[in-house]
N, C-alpha and C positions, 0 to 999 in steps of 0.2 A: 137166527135172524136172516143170515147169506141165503140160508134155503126157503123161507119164508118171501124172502125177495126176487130167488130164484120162479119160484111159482108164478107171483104175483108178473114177471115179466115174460114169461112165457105165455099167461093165461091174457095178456094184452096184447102180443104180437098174433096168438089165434083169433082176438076179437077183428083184429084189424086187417079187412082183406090184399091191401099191399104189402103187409107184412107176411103175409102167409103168403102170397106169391113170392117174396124175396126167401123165406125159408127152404124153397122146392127149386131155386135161381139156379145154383150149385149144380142139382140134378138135370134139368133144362140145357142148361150149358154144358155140362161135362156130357150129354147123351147126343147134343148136337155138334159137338168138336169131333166125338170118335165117328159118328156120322160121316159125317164131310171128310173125315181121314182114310178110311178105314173104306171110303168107298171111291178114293182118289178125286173127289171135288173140291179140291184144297190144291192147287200148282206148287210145285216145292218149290217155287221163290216166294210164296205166300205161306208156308207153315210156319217160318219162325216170329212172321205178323200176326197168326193166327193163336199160336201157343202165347206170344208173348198177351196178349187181349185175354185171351182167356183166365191167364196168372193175375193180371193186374186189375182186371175189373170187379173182381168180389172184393177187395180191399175199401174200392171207394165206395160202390155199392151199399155195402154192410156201415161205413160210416156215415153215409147219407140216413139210412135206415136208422142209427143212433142219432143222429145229429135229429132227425127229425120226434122221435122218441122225447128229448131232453124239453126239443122245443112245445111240444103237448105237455111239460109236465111245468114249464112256465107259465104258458097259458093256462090250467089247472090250480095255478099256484101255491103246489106241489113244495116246493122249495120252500117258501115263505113257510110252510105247515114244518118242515124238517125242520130248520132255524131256531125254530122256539120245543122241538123234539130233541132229547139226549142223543139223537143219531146225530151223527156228524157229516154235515151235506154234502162234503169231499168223499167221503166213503161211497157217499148214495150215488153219487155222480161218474165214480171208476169203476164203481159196481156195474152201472147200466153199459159202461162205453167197454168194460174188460168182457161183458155177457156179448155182444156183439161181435166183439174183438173173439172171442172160441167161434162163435157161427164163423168167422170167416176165415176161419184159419182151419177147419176142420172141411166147410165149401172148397177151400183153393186147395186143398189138401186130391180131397175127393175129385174135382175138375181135373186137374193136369195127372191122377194117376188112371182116372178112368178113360180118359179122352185117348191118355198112350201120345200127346201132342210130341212130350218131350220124354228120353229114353236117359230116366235114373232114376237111383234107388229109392227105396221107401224114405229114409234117411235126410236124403239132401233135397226129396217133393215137400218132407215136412219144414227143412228150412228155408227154402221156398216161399211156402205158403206161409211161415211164419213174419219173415220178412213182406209179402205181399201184405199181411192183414194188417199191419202198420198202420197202413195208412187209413182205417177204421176211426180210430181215436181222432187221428191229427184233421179228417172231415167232418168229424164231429163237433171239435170244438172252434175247426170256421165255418160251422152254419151258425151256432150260436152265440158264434164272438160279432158276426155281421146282421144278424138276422135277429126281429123281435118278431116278428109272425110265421106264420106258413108260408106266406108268399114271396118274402124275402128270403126265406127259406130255401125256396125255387129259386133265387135268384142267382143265392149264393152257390147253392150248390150246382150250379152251370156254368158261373164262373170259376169255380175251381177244378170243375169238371176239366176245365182248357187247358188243368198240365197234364192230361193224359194224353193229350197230341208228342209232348217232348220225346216221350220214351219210344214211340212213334218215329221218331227224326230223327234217336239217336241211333237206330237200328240201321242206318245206312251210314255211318262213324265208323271204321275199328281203331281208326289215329286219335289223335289228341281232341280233333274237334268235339268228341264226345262227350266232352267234358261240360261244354255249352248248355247240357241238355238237361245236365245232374240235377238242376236247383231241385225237378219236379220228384217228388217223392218216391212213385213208381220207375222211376231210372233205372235203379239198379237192381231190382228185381226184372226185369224184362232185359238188362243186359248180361244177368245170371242164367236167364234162358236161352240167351243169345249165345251165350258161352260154352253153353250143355252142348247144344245145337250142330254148334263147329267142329267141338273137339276132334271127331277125325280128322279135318283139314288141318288142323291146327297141329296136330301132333304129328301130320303128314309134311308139316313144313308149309303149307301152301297157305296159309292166313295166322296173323299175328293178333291178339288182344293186349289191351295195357293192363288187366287184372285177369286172376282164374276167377273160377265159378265161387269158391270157398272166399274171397276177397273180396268180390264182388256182394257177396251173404254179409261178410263183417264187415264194410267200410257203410253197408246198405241200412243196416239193424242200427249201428252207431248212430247214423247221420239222420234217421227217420225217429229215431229215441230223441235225439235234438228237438227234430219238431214236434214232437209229441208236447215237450216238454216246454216247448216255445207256446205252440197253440194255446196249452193248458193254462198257461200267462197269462194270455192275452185274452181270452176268455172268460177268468175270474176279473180280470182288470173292465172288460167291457160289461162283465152282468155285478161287479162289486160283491165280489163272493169272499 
């Protein structure tokens, strides 16, 4: 059945020409990072703005990409047809958002080791990108906790677009004000790149962080599972699932 549904969401994301542009995003953006780097069009007070955007943008990207998926398949009324199906709607519904959730964990994966932005191992790019695609799910279920159409759809997902300015702002923090900035999902992933980043200065004595890269990963996953898990509330509560 997993792979039967496998197919069936793959063979809809090739129907759909935004969605095939978003599957080739990853390569786009990881080909235009090492570009700009690799050929010094990136000022090195701009790489660790530039690395950090690159990590944290397939996360929302790819949940946008699901959020709008879930919302074709209400209008389809998809759902209503599962309900009175021995499939169980919850299944169908973390089936769609966890298939997305690999696209962008596998994108953030491939972006930041291609690009070369930030300088570590296979290892902690995947937890990284693991941490980044997080926020796949938690966009997804506020496009369709807020939104009954396409258009609201847009609306919503612009608005939430607006925490990715925080991680933005908190990139001029290494003190406590940083703290200001956490609520937005991608936080701490962009301050785990901010982290990589430093390490020589840091280990040089010459700049302090209030968490390592490895803390920043675990307090990041914890606190992004919350809203996952929050969204996913609020979601069933606004479509009565």
């Amino acid at each position: 059945m997993l792979l039967a549904w496998f197919k069936f969401e793959l063979k809809n994301l090739l129907r759909n020409k935004m969605t095939v542009v978003m599957i080739f995003y990853p390569l786009i953006l990881g080909w235009l990072g090492r570009y700009l780097i690799v050929n010094n069009l990136v000022p090195d007070e701009a790489l660790a703005l530039t690395a950090m955007l690159m990590t944290v943008l397939v996360g929302f990207a790819y949940g946008a990409m699901a959020g709008f998926s879930l919302l074709d398949d209400r209008d389809d009324q998809v759902f209503i047809s599962i309900r009175i199906s021995p499939v169980s709607l919850n299944l169908y519904i973390w089936f769609k958002v966890l298939f997305a959730y690999l696209f962008a964990l596998v994108g953030g994966f491939f972006i930041v080791w291609f690009s070369g932005a930030v300088t570590l191992s296979a290892g902690d790019i995947l937890l990284l990108a693991a941490l980044s695609a997080l926020q796949t799910p938690i966009t997804a279920f506020l496009v369709n906790a807020f939104a009954h159409n396409k258009v609201e759809g847009f609306v919503t997902m612009k608005a939430s677009g607006f925490m990715l300015l925080f991680p933005i702002g908190s990139l001029f923090f290494l003190d406590a004000k940083e703290w200001l900035f956490a609520v937005a999902p991608a936080h701490w992933a962009a301050k785990a790149v901010q982290r990589a980043m430093l390490q020589p200065l840091i280990e040089a004595d010459l700049l302090t962080m209030n968490l390592s890269f490895y803390q920043y990963i675990a307090v990041g996953v914890v606190y992004n599972l919350i809203l996952v898990a929050a969204t996913f509330h609020l979601f069933r509560k606004k479509n009565e699932i």
